[in-house]
C-alpha positions in Angstrom: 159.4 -136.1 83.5 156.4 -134.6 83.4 155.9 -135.6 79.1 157.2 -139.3 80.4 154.1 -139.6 82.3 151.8 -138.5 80.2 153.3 -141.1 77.3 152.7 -143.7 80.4 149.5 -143.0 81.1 148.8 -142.9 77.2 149.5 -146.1 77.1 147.2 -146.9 80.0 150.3 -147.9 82.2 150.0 -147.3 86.1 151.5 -143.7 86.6 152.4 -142.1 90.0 149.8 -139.9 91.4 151.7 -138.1 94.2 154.5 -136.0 93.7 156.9 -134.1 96.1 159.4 -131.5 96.5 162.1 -133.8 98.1 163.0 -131.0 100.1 159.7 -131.0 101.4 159.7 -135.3 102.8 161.4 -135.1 106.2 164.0 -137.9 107.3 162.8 -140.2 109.4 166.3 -142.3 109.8 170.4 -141.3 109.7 171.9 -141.3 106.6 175.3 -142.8 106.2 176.5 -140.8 103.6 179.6 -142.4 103.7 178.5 -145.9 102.6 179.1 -147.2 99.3 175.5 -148.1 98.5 174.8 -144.6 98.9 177.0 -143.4 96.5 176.5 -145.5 94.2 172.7 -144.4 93.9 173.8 -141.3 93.9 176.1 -142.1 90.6 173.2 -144.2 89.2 170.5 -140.9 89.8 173.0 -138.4 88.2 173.9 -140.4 84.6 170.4 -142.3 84.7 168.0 -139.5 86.4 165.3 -141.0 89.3 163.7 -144.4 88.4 160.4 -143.4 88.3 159.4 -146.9 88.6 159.7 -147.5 92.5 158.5 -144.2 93.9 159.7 -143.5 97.8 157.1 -144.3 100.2 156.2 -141.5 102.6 154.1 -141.3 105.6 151.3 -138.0 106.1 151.0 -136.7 109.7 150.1 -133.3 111.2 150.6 -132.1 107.3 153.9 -133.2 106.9 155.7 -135.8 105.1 157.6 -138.1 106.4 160.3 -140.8 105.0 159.2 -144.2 105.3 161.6 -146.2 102.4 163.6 -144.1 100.5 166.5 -141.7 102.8 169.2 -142.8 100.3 167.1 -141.8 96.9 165.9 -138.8 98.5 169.2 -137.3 99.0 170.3 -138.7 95.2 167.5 -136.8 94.5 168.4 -133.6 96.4 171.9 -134.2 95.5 170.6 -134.3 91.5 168.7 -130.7 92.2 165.2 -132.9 90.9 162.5 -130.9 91.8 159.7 -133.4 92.1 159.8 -137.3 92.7 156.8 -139.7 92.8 156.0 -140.5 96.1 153.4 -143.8 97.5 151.6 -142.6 100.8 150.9 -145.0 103.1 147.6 -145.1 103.5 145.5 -144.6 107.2 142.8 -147.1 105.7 146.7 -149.1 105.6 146.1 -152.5 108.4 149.6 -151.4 109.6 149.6 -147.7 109.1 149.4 -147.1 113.0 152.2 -149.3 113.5 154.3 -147.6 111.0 153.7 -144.0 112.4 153.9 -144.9 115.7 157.6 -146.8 115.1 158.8 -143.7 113.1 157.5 -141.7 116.0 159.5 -143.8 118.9 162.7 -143.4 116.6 162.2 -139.2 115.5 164.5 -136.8 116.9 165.7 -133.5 115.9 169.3 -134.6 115.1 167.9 -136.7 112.3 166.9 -133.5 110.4 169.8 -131.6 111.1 172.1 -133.7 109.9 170.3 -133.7 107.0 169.8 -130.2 106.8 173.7 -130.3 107.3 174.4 -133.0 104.6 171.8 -131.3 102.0 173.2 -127.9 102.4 169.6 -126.5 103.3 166.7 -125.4 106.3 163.9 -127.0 106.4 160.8 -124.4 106.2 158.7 -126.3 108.6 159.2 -128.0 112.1 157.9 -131.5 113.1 156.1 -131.5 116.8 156.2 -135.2 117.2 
């Protein structure tokens, strides 16, 4: 991974600046683990690895990260045992970056993360206090 992006940036192609544990992004929305969609990306992350092309996009707040696009190649991610995955952050200078935090917010609760924890097979370290 790490040898990949250096050969990108080499060749003076865009590489990902931000990269996270994905143990460390907290969900933000259920995961239906049960769909085929998510198994198949899944299936695509274990015989192709992550597509470092189209990084998750994660939300900063109070220190923590927090899904915005992604749940499904998170959890192939987790699934995979992939330590770090590039990640975009939405921005605060972002026109819409209230509106985003504030709808993830409005939707949050704790049964979110532990069915995740549940799903994943570990705790979180951290809490959110939303």
């Amino acid at each position: 991974m790490v040898i990949n992006e250096y050969r990108r940036w080499k060749e003076e192609k865009k590489i990902n600046k931000l990269w996270l544990s994905p143990k460390n992004i907290f969900p933000t929305d259920k995961l239906n683990n049960q769909a085929k969609v998510y198994h198949d990306i899944c299936d695509s992350v274990v015989a192709n690895g992550f597509n470092y092309e189209h990084p998750v996009t994660v939300i900063k707040s109070d220190g923590s990260f927090l899904i915005f696009d992604g749940h499904k190649r998170i959890s192939a991610a987790i699934k995979s045992n992939l330590n770090l995955i590039p990640c975009k952050l939405i921005s605060r200078n972002d026109p819409a970056f209230g509106l985003k935090i504030e709808f993830i917010f409005s939707t949050f609760d704790q049964a979110k993360i532990d069915e995740w924890e549940l799903i994943h097979g570990f705790k979180f370290l951290e809490t959110i206090n939303n």
